[in-house]
C-alpha positions as protocol buffer text, in pm:
chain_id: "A"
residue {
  index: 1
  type: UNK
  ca { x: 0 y: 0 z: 0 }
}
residue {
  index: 2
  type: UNK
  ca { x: 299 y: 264 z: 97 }
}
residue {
  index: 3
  type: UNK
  ca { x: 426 y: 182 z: -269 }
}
residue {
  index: 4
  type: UNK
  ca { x: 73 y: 220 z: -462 }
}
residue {
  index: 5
  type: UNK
  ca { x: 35 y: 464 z: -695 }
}
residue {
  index: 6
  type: UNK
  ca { x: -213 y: 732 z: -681 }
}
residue {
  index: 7
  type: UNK
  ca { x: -374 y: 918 z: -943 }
}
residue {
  index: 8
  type: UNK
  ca { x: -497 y: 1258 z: -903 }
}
residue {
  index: 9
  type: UNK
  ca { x: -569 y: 1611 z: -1037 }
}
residue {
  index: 10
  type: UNK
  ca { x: -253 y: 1857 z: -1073 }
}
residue {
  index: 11
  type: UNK
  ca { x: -202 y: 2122 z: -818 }
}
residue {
  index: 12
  type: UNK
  ca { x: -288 y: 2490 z: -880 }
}
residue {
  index: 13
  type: UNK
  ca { x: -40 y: 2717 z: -1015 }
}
residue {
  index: 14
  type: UNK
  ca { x: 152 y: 2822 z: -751 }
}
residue {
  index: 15
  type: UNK
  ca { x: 134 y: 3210 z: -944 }
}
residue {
  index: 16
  type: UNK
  ca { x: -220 y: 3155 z: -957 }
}
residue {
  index: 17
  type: UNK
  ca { x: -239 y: 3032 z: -571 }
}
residue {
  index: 18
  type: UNK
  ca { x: -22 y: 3330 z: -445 }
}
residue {
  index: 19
  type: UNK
  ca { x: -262 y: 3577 z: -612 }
}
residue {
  index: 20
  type: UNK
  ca { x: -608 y: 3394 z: -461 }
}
residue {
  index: 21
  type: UNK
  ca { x: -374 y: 3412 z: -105 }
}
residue {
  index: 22
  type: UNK
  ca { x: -292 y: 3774 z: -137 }
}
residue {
  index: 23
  type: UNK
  ca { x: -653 y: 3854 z: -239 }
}
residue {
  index: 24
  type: UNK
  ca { x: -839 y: 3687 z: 40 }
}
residue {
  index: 25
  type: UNK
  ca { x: -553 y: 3843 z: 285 }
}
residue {
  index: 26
  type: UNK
  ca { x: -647 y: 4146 z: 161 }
}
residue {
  index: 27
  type: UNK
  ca { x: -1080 y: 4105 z: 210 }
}
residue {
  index: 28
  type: UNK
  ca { x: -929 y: 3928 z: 564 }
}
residue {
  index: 29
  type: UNK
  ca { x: -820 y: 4288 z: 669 }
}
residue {
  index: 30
  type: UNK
  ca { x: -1123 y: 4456 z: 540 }
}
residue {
  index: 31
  type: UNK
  ca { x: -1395 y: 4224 z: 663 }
}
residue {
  index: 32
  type: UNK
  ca { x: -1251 y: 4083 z: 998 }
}
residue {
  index: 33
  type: UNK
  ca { x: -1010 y: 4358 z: 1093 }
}
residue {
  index: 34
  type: UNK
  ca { x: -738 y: 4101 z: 1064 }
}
residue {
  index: 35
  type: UNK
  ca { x: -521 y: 3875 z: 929 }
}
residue {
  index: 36
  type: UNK
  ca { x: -486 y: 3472 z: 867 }
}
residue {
  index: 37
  type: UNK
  ca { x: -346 y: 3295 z: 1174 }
}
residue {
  index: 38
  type: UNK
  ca { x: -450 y: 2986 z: 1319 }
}
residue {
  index: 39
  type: UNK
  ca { x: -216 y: 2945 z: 1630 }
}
residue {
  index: 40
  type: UNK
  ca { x: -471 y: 3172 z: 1848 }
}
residue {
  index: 41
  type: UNK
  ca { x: -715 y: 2922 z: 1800 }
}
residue {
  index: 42
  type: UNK
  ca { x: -580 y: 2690 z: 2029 }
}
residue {
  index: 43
  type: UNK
  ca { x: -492 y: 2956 z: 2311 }
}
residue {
  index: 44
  type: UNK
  ca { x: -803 y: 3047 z: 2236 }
}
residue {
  index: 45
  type: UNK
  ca { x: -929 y: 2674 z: 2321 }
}
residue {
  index: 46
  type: UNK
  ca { x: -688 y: 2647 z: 2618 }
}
residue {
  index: 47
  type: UNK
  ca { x: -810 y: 2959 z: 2782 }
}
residue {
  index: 48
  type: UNK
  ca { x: -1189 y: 2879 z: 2739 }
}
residue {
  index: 49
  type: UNK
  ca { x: -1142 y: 2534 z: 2870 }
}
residue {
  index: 50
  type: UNK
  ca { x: -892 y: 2675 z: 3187 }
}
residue {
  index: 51
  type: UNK
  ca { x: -1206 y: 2945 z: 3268 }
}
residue {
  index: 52
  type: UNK
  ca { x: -1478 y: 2626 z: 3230 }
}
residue {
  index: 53
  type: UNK
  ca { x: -1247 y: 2448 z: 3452 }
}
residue {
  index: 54
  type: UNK
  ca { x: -1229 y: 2706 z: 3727 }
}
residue {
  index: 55
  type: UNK
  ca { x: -1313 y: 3088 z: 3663 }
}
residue {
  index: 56
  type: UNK
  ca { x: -1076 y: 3208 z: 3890 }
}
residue {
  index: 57
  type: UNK
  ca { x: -813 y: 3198 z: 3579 }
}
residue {
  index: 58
  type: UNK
  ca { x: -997 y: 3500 z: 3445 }
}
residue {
  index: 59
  type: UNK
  ca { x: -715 y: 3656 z: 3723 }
}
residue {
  index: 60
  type: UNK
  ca { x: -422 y: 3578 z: 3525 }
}
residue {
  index: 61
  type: UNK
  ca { x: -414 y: 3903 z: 3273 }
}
residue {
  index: 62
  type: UNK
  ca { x: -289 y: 3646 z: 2980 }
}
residue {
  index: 63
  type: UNK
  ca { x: -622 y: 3412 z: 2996 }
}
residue {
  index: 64
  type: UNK
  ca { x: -808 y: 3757 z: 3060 }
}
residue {
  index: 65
  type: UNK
  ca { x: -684 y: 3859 z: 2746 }
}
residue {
  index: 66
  type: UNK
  ca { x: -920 y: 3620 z: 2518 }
}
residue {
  index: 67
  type: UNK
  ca { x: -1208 y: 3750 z: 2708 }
}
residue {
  index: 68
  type: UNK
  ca { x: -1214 y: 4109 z: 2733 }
}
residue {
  index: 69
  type: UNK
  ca { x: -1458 y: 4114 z: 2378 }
}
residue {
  index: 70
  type: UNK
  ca { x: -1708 y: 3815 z: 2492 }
}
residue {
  index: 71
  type: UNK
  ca { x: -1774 y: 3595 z: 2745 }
}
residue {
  index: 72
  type: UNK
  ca { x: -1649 y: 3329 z: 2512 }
}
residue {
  index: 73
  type: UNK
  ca { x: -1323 y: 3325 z: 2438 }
}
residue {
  index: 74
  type: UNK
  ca { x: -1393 y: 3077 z: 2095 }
}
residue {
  index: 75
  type: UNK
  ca { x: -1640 y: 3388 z: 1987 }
}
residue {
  index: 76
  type: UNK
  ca { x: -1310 y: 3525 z: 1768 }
}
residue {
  index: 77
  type: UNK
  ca { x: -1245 y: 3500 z: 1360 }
}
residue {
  index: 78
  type: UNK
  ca { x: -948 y: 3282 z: 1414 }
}
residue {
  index: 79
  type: UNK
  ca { x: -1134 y: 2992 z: 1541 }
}
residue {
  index: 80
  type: UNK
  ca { x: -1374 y: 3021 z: 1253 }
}
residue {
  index: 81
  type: UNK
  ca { x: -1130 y: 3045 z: 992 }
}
residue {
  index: 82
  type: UNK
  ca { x: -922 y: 2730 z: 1143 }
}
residue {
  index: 83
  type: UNK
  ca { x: -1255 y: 2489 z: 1129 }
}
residue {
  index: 84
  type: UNK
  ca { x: -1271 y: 2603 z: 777 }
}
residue {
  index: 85
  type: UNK
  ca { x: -929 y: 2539 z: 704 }
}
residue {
  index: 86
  type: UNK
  ca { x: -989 y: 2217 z: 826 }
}
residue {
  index: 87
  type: UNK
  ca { x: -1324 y: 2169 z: 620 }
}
residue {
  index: 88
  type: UNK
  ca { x: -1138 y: 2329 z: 318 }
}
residue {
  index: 89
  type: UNK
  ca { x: -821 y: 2111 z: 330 }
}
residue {
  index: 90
  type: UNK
  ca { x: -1014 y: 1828 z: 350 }
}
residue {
  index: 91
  type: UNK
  ca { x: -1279 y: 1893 z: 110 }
}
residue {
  index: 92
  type: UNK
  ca { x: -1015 y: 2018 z: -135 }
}
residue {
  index: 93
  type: UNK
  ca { x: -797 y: 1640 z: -75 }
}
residue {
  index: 94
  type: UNK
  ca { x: -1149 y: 1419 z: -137 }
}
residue {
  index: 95
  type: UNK
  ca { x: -1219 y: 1636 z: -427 }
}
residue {
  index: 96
  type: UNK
  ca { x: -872 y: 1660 z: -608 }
}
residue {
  index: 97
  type: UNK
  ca { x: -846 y: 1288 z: -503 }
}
residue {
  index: 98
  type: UNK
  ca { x: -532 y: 1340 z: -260 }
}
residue {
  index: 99
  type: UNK
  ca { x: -710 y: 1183 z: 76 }
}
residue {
  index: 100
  type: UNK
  ca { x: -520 y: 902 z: 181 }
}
residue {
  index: 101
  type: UNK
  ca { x: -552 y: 797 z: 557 }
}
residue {
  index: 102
  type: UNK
  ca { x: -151 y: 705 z: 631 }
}
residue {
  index: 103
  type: UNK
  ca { x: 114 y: 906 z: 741 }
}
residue {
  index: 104
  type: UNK
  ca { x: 399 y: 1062 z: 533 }
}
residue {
  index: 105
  type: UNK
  ca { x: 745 y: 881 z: 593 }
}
residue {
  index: 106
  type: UNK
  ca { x: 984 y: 736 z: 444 }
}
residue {
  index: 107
  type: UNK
  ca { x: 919 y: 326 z: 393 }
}
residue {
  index: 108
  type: UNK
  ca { x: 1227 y: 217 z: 594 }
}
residue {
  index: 109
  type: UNK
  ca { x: 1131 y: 465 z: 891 }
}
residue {
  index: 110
  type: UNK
  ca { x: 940 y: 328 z: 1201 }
}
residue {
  index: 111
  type: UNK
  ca { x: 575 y: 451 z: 1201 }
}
residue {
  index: 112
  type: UNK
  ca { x: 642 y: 520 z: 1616 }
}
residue {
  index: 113
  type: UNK
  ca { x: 950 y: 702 z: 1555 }
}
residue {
  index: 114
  type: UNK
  ca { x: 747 y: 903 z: 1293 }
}
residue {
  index: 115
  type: UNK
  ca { x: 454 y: 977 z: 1559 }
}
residue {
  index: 116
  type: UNK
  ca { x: 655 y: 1088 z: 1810 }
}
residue {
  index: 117
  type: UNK
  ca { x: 908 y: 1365 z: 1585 }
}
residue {
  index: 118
  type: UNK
  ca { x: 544 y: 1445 z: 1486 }
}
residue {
  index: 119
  type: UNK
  ca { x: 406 y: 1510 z: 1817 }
}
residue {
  index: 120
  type: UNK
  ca { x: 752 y: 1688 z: 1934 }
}
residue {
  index: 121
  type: UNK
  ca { x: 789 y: 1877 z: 1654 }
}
residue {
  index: 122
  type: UNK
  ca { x: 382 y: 2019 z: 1787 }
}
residue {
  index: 123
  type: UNK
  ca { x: 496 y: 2087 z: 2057 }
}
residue {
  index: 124
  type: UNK
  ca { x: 757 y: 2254 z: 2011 }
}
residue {
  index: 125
  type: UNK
  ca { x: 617 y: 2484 z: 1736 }
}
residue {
  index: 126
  type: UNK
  ca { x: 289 y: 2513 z: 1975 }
}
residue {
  index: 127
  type: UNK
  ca { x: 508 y: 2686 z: 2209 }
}
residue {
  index: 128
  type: UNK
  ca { x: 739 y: 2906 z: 1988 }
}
residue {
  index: 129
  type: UNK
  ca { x: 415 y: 3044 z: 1789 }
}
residue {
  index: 130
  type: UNK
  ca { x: 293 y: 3188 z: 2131 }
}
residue {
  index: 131
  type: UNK
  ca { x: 648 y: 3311 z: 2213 }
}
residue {
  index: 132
  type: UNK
  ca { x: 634 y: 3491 z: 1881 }
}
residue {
  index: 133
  type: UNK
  ca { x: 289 y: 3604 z: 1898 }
}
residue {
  index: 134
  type: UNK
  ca { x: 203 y: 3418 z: 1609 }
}
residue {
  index: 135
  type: UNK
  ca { x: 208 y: 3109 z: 1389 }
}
residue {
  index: 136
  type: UNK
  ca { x: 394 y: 3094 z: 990 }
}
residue {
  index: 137
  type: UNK
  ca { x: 51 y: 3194 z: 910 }
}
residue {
  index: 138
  type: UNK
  ca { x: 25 y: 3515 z: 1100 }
}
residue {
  index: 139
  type: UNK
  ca { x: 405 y: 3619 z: 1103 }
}
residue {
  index: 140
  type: UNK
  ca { x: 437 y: 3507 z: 711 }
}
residue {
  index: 141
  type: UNK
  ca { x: 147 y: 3635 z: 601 }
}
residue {
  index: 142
  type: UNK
  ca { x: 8 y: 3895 z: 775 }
}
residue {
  index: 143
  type: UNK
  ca { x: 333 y: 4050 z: 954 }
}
residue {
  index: 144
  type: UNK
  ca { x: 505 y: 4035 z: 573 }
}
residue {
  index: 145
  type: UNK
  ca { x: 194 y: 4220 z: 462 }
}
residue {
  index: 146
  type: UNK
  ca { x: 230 y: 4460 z: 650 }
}
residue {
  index: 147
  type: UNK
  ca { x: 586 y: 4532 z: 653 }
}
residue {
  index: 148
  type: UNK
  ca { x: 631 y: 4429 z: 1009 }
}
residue {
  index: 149
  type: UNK
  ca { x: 1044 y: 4350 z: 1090 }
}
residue {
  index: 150
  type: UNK
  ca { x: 934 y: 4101 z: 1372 }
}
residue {
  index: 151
  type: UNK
  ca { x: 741 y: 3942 z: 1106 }
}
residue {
  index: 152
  type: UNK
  ca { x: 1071 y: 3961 z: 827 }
}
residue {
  index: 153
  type: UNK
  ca { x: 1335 y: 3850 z: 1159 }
}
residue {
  index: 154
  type: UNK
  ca { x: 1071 y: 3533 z: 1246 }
}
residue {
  index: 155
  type: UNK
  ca { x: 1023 y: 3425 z: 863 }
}
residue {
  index: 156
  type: UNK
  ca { x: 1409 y: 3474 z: 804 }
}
residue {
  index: 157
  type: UNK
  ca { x: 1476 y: 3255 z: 1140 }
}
residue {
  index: 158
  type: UNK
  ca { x: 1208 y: 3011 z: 1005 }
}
residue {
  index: 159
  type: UNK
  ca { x: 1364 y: 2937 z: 698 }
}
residue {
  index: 160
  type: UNK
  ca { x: 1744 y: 2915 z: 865 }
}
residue {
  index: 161
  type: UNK
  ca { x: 1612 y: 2734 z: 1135 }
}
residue {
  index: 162
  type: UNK
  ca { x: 1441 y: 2438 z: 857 }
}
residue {
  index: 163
  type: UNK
  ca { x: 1783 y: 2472 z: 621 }
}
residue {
  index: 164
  type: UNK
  ca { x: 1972 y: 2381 z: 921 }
}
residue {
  index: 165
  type: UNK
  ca { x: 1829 y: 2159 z: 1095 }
}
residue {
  index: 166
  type: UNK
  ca { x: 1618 y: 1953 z: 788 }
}
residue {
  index: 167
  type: UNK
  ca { x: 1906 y: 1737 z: 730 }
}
residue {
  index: 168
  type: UNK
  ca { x: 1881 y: 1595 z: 1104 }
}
residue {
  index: 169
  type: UNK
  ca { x: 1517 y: 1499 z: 1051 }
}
residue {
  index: 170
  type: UNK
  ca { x: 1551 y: 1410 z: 641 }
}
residue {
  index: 171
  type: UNK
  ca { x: 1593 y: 1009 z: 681 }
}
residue {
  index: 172
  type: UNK
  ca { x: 1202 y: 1036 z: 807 }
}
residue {
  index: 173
  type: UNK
  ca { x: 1097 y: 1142 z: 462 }
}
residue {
  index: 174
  type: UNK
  ca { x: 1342 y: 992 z: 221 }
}
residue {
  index: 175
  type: UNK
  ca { x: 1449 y: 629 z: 173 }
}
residue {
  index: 176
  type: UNK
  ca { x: 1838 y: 618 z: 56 }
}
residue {
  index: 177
  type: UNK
  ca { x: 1757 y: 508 z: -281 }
}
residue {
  index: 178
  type: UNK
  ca { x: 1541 y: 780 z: -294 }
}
residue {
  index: 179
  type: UNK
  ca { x: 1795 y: 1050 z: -188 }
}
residue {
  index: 180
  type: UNK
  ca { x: 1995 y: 1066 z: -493 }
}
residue {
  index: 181
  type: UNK
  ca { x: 1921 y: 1387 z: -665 }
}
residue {
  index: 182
  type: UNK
  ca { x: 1696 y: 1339 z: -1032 }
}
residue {
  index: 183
  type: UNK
  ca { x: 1872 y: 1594 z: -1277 }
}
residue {
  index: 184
  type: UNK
  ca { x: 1566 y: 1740 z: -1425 }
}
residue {
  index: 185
  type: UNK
  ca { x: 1575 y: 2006 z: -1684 }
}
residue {
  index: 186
  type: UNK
  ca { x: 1427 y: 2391 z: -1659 }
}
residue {
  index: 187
  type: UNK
  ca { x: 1143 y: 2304 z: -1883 }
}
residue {
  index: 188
  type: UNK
  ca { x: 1061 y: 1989 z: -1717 }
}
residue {
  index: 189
  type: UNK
  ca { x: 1083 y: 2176 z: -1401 }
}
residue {
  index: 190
  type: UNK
  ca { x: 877 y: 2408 z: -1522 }
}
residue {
  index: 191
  type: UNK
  ca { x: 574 y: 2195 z: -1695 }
}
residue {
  index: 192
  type: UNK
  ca { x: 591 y: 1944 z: -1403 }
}
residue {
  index: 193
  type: UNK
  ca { x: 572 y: 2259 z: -1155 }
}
């Protein structure tokens, strides 16, 4: 099954994408009064299930924070635009004929090894998107948008921080036989692209 071939539609032009992206982060700003991000949701979450919990968290000016609009702290754009996200992405996969229930690893790497960089890596990135007030999303999009240099020093960290550290993490992918580079030419690159 890890080996079977799947047929399925091409993927949008990535010109094409960037364009529908920049457009809908544009009627983001005017509509909601703000950007993409999706790492809010989950504080978001967190808080409102701390308060259910015990309401005397509403004392801590952090959890406060996600309240001072409505009693609810899931009552926010970013929680609506992550279920559709998640509605979207998997519509889109049925649709294009992508959805395969498996994970993505390499066929010689252990499927609990796999789980648990998964899980870490979550963490981890769970945790540094608060630190940096934002997720990719919300620091690449929206902080890029708007010229923001927190947003320019997190995306330029991002990107050093995968370069350097993706060849530590690359045998979870990538089979050996698999790792020798394909010498493909610019127009192939650029029809199969």
């Amino acid at each position: 099954m890890e080996n079977e071939i799947v047929k399925c539609k091409k993927y949008w032009n990535p010109y094409v994408g960037g364009i529908v992206m920049g457009t809908l982060l544009f009627l983001t700003f005017a509509i909601a009064s703000q950007g993409y991000g999706a790492s809010g949701t989950f504080a978001r979450a967190t808080a409102q299930f701390l308060v259910n919990q015990d309401a005397s968290w509403l004392e801590n000016a952090y959890i406060a924070n996600y309240f001072k609009h409505s009693d609810n702290a899931l009552n926010n754009w970013t929680v609506i635009e992550t279920i559709g996200i998640l509605i979207g992405g998997f519509l889109s996969a049925v649709l294009a004929g992508r959805f395969i229930f498996r994970p993505d690893k390499a066929a010689s790497y252990s499927l609990t090894g796999r789980y648990f960089w998964a899980f870490t890596g979550g963490m981890v990135v769970a945790v540094a998107s608060r630190l940096a007030r934002g997720c990719t999303s919300g620091q690449g999009l929206d902080g890029m948008a708007t010229f923001s240099v927190g947003a320019w020093i997190f995306m330029f960290a991002t990107f050093a921080g995968a370069l350097l550290l993706s060849p530590l993490f690359k045998k979870q992918w990538v089979d050996d036989e698999q790792a020798a580079p394909k010498k493909v030419s610019l127009k192939e690159g650029l029809n199969n692209g």
